[in-house]
C-alpha positions as CSV (number, residue, x, y, z in Angstrom):
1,X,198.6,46.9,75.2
2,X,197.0,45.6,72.2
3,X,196.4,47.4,68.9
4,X,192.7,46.6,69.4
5,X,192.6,47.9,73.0
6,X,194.6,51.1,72.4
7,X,191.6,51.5,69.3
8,X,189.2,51.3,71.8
9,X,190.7,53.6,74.6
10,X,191.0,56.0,71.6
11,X,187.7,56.0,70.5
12,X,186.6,56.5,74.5
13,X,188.4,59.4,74.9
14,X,187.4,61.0,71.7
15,X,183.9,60.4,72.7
16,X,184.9,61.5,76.7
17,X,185.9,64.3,75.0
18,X,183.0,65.0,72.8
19,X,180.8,64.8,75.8
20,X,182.5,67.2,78.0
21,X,182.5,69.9,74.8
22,X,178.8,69.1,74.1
23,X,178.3,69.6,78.2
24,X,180.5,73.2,78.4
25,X,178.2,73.9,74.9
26,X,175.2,73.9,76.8
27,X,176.5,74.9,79.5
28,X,177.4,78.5,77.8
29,X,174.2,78.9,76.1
30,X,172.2,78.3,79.2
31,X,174.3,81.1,80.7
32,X,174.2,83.7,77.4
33,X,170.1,82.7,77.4
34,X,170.1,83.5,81.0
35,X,172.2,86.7,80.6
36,X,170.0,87.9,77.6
37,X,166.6,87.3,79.7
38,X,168.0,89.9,82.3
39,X,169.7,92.1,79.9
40,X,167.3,92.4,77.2
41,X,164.3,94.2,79.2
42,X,166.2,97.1,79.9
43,X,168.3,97.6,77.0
44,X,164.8,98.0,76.0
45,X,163.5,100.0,78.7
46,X,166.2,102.5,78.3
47,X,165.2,102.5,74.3
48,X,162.1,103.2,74.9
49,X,163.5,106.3,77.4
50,X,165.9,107.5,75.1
51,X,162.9,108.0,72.7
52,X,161.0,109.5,74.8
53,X,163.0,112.2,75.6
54,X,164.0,112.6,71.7
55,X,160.3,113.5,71.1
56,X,160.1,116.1,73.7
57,X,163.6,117.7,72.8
58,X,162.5,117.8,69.2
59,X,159.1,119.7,69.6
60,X,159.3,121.0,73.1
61,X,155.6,122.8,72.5
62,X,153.9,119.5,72.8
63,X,152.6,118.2,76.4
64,X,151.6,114.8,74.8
65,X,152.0,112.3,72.4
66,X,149.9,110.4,70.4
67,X,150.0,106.5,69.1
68,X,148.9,106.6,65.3
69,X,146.4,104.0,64.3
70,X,147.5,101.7,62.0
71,X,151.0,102.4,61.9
72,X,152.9,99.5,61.5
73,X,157.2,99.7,60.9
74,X,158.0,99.9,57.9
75,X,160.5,101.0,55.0
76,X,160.8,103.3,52.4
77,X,163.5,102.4,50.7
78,X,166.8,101.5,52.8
79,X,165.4,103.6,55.5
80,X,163.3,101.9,58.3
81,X,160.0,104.0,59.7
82,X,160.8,102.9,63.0
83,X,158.0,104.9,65.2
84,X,155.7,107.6,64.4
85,X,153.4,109.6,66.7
86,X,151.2,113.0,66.6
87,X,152.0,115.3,69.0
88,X,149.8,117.2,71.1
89,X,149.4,120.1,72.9
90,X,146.0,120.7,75.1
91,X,144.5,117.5,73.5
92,X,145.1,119.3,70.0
93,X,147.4,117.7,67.4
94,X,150.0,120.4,66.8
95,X,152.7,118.4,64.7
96,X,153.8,115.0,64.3
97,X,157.1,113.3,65.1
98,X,159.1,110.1,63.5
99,X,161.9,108.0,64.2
100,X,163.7,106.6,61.1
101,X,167.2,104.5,60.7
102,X,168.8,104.1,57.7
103,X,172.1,104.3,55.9
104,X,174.8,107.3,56.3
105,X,178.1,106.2,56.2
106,X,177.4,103.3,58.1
107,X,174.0,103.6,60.0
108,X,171.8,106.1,62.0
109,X,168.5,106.5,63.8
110,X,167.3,109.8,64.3
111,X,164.3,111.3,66.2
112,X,162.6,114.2,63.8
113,X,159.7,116.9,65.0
114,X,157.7,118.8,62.6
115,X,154.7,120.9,63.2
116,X,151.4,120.8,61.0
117,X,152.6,123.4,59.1
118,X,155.5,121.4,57.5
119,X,158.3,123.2,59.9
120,X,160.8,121.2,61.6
121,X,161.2,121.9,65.2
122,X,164.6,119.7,65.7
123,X,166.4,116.5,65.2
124,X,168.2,114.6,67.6
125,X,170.4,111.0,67.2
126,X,169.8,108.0,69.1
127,X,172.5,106.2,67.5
128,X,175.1,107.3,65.4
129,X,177.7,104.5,63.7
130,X,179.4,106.4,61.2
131,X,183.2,106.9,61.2
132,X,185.3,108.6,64.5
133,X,186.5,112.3,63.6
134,X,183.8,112.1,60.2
135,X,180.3,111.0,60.3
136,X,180.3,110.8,64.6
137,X,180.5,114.6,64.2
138,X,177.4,114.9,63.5
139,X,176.1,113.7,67.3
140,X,179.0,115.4,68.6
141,X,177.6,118.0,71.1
142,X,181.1,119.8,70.9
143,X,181.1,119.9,67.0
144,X,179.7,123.5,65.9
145,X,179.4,124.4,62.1
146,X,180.0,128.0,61.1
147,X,176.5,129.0,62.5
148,X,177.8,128.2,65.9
149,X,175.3,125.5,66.3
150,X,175.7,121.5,66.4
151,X,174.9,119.5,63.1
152,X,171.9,118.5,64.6
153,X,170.8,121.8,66.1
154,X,170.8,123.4,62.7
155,X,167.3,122.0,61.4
156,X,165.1,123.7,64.4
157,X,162.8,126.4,62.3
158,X,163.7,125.1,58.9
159,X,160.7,124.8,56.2
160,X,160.2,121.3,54.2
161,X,158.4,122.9,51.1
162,X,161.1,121.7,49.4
163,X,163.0,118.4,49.9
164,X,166.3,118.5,52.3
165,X,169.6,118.7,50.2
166,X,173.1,119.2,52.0
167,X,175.0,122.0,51.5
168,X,171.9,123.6,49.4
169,X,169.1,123.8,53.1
170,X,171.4,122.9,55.5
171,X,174.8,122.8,56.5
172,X,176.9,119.9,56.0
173,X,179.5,117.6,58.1
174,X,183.0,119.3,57.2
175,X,184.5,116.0,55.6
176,X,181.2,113.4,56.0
177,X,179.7,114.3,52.6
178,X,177.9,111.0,52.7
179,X,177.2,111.3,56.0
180,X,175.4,114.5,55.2
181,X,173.8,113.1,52.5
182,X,172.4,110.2,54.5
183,X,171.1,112.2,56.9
184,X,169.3,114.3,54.4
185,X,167.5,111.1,53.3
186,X,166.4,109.9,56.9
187,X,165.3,113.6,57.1
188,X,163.1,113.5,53.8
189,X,161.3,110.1,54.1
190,X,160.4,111.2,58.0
191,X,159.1,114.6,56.6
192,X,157.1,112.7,53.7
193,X,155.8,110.2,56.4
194,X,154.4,113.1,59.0
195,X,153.1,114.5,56.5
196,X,150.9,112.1,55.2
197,X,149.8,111.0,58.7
198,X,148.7,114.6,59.2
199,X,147.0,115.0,56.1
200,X,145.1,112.2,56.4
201,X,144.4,113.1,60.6
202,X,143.1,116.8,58.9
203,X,140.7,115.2,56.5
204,X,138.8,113.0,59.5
């Protein structure tokens, strides 16, 4: 075989080649665009449902809840206004509640209630990514503080007249400091943002 000829079988099969990667390329991504389009939908779906039944564990009194004109997602901050809502009872707006993600050790999003008069009624995770043993307490239905209650269960009843502090309003994460302090944040800008909503509702 010529040095010419064994140049050109090489170039063929480099190209061969390059065809059959560019083919399996497509190939794959067909198949992940495919998988996605089924996937996607209810990934969302069971967002959306996992939300929903945040909002009615975190101000059980309500029978309704209420899109807020206007409200767009936003942030304050780090920390992402995800979804807010009033919440109803009898067709009367009772309280308000807000989903927020932000920072903690790693990241949260937590579900908040609060009724008009500025007292939380609970707060529940829908995702929790901080640390195994540390930060994941703090979804941890098995995890009690000293109270006897889970992290979460603690802020039921308490009053936001003053901002949320760890260790000062509430109880914090035995060994998730920043965790706790995270939490307290997500906790304040959802208060400051119910709040406002409810203010300016009162004032219609």
């Amino acid at each position: 075989m010529s040095e010419s000829t064994a140049k050109k079988d090489g170039i063929f099969s480099m190209v061969k080649l390059g065809l059959i990667l560019a083919v399996y390329a497509a190939a794959s991504c067909t198949v992940l665009a495919l998988v996605n389009n089924v996937t996607s939908p209810v990934i969302k779906l069971n967002q959306l449902r996992k939300a929903k039944n945040a909002m009615e564990e975190v101000i059980s009194q309500a029978d309704d809840f209420a899109d807020i004109k206007g409200f767009v997602q936003h942030f304050e901050g780090t920390v992402q206004i995800n979804d807010l809502k009033f919440a109803k009872k009898d067709g009367q707006i009772i309280g308000a509640v807000c989903q927020v993600t932000g920072p903690t050790y790693e990241t949260s999003s937590i579900m908040v209630g609060m009724l008009s008069d500025g007292t939380l009624t609970g707060m529940r995770y829908l995702s929790n990514k901080d640390t195994p043993g540390f930060g994941l307490k703090g979804s941890d239905a098995t995890y009690k503080l000293a109270s006897g209650k889970t992290f979460y269960e603690q802020f039921a009843g308490l009053s936001t007249d003053e901002p949320l502090v760890a260790k000062k309003n509430f109880d914090a994460i035995s060994g998730a400091t920043i965790t706790s302090n995270g939490i307290a944040s997500l906790l304040n800008v959802a208060v400051s943002s119910m709040k406002k909503a409810l203010a300016e509702v009162s004032h219609e």
